[in-house]
C-alpha positions in Angstrom: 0.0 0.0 0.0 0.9 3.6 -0.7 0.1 6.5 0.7 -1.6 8.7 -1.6 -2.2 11.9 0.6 -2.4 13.0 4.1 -3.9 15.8 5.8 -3.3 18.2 8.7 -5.8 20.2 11.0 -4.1 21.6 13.5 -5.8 21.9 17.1 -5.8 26.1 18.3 -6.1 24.7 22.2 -2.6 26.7 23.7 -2.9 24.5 26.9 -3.6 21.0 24.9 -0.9 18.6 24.2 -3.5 17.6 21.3 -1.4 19.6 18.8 -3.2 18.3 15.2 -5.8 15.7 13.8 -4.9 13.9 10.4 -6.2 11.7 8.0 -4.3 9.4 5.5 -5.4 8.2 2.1 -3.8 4.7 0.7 -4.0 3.9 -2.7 -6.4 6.8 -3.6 -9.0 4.1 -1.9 -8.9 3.8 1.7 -8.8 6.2 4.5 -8.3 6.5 8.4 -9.0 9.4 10.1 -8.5 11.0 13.3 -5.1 10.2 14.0 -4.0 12.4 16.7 -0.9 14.3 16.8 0.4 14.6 20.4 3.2 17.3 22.0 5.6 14.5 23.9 8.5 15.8 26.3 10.3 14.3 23.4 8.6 16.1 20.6 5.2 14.9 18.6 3.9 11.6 18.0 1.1 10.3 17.1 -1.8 8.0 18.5 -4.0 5.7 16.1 -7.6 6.4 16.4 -9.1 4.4 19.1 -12.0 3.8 21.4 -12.5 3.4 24.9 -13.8 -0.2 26.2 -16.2 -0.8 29.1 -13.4 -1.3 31.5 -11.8 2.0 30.9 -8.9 0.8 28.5 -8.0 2.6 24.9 -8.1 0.0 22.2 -6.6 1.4 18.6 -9.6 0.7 16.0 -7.0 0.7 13.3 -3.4 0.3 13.0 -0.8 -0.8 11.1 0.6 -4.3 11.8 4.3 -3.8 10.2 6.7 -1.8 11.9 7.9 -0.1 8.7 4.7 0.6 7.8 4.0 2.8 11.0 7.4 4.4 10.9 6.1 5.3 7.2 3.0 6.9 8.5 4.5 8.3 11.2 6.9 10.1 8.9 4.2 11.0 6.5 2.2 12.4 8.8 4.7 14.6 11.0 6.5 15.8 8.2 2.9 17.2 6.6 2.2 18.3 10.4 5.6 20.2 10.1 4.3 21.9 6.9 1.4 23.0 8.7 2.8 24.5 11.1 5.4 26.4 8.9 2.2 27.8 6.8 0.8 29.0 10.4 4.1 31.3 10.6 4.0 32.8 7.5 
């Protein structure tokens, strides 16, 4: 699979570590939304969309099984959260 396009919305919440929300498009054909982009003490990352289960746990809905293929979306995705940001500045 190839990702195809991603987008950014970035969060205006100064006193949120919830920095951005994005979405990413394989193939032209398949989508996942809501992955949120987090402020770490070591800089973003990002957190699969999820749900919480009756015994107060957050399960991932979706997520990729491969480890290159997160480290792929997880480059995708901050680099097009970097972008954002820069346009902010502007």
């Amino acid at each position: 699979m190839k990702i195809t396009d991603v987008r950014v919305r970035i969060v205006k919440k100064d006193d949120s570590k919830l920095k951005a929300v994005a979405s990413v498009t394989f193939d032209d054909c398949f989508v996942i939304h809501d992955i949120k982009i987090i402020e770490g003490n070591e800089g973003p990352f990002i957190a699969m969309p999820s749900r919480k289960t009756n015994d107060g746990e957050y399960k991932d809905i979706a997520h990729p099984i491969k480890q290159e293929t997160r480290e792929e979306i997880i480059k995708a995705i901050l680099s097009a959260y970097a972008e954002e940001k820069n346009k902010e500045t502007e």
